[in-house]
N, C-alpha and C positions, 0 to 999 in steps of 0.2 A: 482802676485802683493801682495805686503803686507799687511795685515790687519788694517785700521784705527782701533781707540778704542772702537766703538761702535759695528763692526763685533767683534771683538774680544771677546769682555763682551757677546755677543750674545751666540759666539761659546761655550765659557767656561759654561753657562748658559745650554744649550743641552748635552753638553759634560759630565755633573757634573750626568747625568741620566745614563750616562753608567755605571757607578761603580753598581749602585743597582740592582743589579740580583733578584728580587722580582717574587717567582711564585705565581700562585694563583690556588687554588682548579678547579678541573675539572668541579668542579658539582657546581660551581658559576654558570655559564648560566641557569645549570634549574633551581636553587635557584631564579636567576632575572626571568625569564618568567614567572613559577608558581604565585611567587606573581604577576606581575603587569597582567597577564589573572586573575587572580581570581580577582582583582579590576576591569577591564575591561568590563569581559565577561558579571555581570549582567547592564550591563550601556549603553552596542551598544546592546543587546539583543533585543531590541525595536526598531531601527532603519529601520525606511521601506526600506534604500540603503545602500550597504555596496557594496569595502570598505570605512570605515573613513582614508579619509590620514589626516596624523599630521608630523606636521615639528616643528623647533625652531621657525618658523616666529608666525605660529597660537598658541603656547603653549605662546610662549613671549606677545602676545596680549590678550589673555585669561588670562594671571593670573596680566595683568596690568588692568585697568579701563572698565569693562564691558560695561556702559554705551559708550564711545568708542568704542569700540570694535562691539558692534551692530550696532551702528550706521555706520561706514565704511563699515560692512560688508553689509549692507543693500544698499548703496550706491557703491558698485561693481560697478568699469566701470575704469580699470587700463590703464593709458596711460602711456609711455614713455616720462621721461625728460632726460636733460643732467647729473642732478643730481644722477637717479637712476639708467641713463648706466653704470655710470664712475666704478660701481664697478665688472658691469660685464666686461666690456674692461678691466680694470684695471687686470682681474684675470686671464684674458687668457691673455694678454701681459707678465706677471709676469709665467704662464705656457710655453709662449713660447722660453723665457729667458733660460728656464732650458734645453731644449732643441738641440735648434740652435747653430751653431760652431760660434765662434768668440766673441765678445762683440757688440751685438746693442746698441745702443744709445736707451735709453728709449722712445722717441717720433719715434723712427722706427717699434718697438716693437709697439707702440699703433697701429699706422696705419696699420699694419698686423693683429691687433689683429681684427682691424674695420671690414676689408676686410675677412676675413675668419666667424665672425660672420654676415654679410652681409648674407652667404649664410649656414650657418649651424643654426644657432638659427631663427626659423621662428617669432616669436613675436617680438625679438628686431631686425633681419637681416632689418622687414618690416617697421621697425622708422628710422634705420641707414639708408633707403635707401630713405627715403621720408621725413627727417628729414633737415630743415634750414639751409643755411650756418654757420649762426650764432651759431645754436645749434650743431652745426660739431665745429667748433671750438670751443665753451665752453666746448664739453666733450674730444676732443684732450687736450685741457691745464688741465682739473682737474684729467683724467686719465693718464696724462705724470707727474704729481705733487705722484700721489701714488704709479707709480713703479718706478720714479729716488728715492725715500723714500725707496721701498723696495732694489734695487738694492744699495745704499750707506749703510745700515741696515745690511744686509745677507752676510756671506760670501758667495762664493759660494759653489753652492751645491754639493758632489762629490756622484758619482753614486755611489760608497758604502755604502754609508747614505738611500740608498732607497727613495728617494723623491719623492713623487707624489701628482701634485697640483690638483684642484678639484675633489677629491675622492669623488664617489657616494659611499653610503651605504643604506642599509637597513631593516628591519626586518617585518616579516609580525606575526601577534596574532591573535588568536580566532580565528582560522578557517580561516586566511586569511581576518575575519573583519574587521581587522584594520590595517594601513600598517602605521611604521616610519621609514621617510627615511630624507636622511641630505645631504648633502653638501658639505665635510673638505676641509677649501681653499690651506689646506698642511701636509700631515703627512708623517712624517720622519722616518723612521727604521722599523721593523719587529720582531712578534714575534719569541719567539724560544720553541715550545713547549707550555709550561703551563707557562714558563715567560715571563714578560711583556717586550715589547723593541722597542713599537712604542710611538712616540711623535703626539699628534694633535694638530695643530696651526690653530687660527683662526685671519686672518689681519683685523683692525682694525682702522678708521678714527677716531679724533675726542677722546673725555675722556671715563675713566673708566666707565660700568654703572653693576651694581650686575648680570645684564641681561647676559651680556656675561660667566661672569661664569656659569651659567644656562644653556647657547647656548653651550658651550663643554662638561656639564655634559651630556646632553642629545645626542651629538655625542658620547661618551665612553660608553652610554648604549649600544646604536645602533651597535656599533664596537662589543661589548661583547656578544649581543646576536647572531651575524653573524657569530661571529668568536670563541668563547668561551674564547679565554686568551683578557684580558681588555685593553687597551691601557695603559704606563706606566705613562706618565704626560701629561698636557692639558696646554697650554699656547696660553695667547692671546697676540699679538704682535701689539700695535699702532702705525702704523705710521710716527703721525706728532711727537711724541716726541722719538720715537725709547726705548721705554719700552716695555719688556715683563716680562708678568703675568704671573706668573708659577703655576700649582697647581699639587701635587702628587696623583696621582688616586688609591683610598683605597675601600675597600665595601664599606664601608661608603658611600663614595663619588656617586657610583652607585647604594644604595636602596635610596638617596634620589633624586637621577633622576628618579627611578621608582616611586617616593609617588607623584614628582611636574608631571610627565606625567600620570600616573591615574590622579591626582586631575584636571589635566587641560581637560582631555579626559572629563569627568563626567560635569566641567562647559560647556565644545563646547556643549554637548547633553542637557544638559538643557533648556541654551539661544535660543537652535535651534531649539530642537524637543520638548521641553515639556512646554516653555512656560514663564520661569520665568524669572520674572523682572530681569532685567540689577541692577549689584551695584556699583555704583561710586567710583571709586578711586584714591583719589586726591595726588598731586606732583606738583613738578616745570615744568613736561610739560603740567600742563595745561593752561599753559600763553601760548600754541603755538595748544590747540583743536581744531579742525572744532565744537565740540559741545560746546563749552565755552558760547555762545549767550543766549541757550537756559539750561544751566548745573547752577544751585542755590549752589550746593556743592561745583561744581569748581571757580565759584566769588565770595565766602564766604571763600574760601581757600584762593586765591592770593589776596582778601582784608585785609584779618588777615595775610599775609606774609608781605605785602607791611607796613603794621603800626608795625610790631613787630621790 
């Protein structure tokens, strides 16, 4: 089938990565490790359990609003909505798409996506299966809304391209102290050698937030320190408007994924094991905190926003 406009801009957009043959020094991996164990090691040294796992979810909460950030974690007790299935249906519908022979129809795709995590994911198989009519139906229509998005978005994918959706990575530090690991919802191509020739895409509902660029850098570390050659660009791709965000993956780009993952590793160990006060850090989500009631920064924020 032919390419509408917005596959096509897609395509040229990944395509435009191929021309740049960019290698990169062998000895960037121990370069990244070195430094971020030396930042590490004296900061989990004192931890009575190991390992620390760290993800983009805990490093994204840690370097947003601490006060937050304790608070939630304090209050552990994660249930399953419709809202926060749809992305994991949504990603295995979107993985089985790549797949399967023929063309599904995006709401076949979900419902297989249902049925196979019903019994392969035990945390969410056990909401799927005990979960409302209701709530079966609101997460069929918002996870059929995110892959007919990707499937009208994407061309398709050709197995030359190397495609693979939910790529697990991960790197362990200090002895095994501390382990990063990630999630890529799609990375496309393969290194060759010491140059770079993979793409990591992360799918995306909803507006830009600086967060997400954060959320790939720290997959590109993860990538580099497993694999030694660095992924070649990192693009997040949203959805509802069919934009993607491209960024070219330079050192640069990954010693400052190592300075935000030391600096965020060092606040988890502080707030948790040593004590110190939570610091508030206010934004426009704090018109939407569970601690807004009781936060004086954050109604002192959204009052001086609302009169300016």
């Amino acid at each position: 089938m032919p390419l509408n406009p917005a596959q096509a801009d897609l395509l040229a957009q990944l395509r435009s990565v191929d021309e740049d043959d960019r290698a990169f020094d062998a000895e960037l991996r121990v370069e990244l490790r070195a430094e971020l164990e030396a930042r590490l090691a004296p900061v989990v040294a004192s931890l009575p359990r190991t390992p620390l796992f760290v993800n983009k979810h805990l490093l994204g909460q840690v370097h947003g609003c601490e006060v937050r950030f304790v608070h939630e974690d304090a209050e552990r007790g994660f249930a399953w909505t419709p809202a926060l299935a749809r992305g994991s249906v949504a990603h295995k519908a979107i993985e089985l798409s790549m797949n399967l022979p023929g063309h599904p129809a995006p709401l076949v795709l979900v419902d297989e996506a249902v049925e196979r995590l019903r019994e392969s994911d035990r945390s969410l198989g056990e909401w799927l299966q005990t979960c409302s009519e209701a709530d079966r139906a609101e997460l069929r229509g918002e996870a059929n809304d995110q892959v007919a998005k990707f499937l009208e978005c994407w061309p398709p994918l050709k197995r030359a391209w190397r495609p693979v959706p939910e790529s697990k990575v991960s790197a362990d530090l200090c002895g095994d102290a501390v382990r990063l690991s990630g999630k890529v919802d799609l990375s496309i191509g393969a290194a060759r050698g010491n140059v770079a020739g993979k793409v990591l895409i992360d799918l995306k509902t909803g507006m830009f937030s600086p967060s997400h660029v954060d959320d790939l850098r720290f997959y590109a570390l993860v990538e580099t320190l497993r694999l030694g050659t660095p992924p070649r660009r990192l693009a997040t791709h949203y959805l509802d408007s069919g934009r993607l965000q491209p960024e070219d993956v330079t050192e640069d780009v990954l010693f400052a994924a190592v300075d935000r993952t030391a600096e965020g590793v060092a606040r988890l160990v502080e707030l948790h094991h040593d004590g110190r006060e939570p610091v508030a850090r206010t934004g426009p989500v704090c018109r939407w905190c569970p601690v807004l009631p009781t936060c004086e920064p954050g109604r002192r924020h959204l009052a001086e926003a609302d009169l300016a």
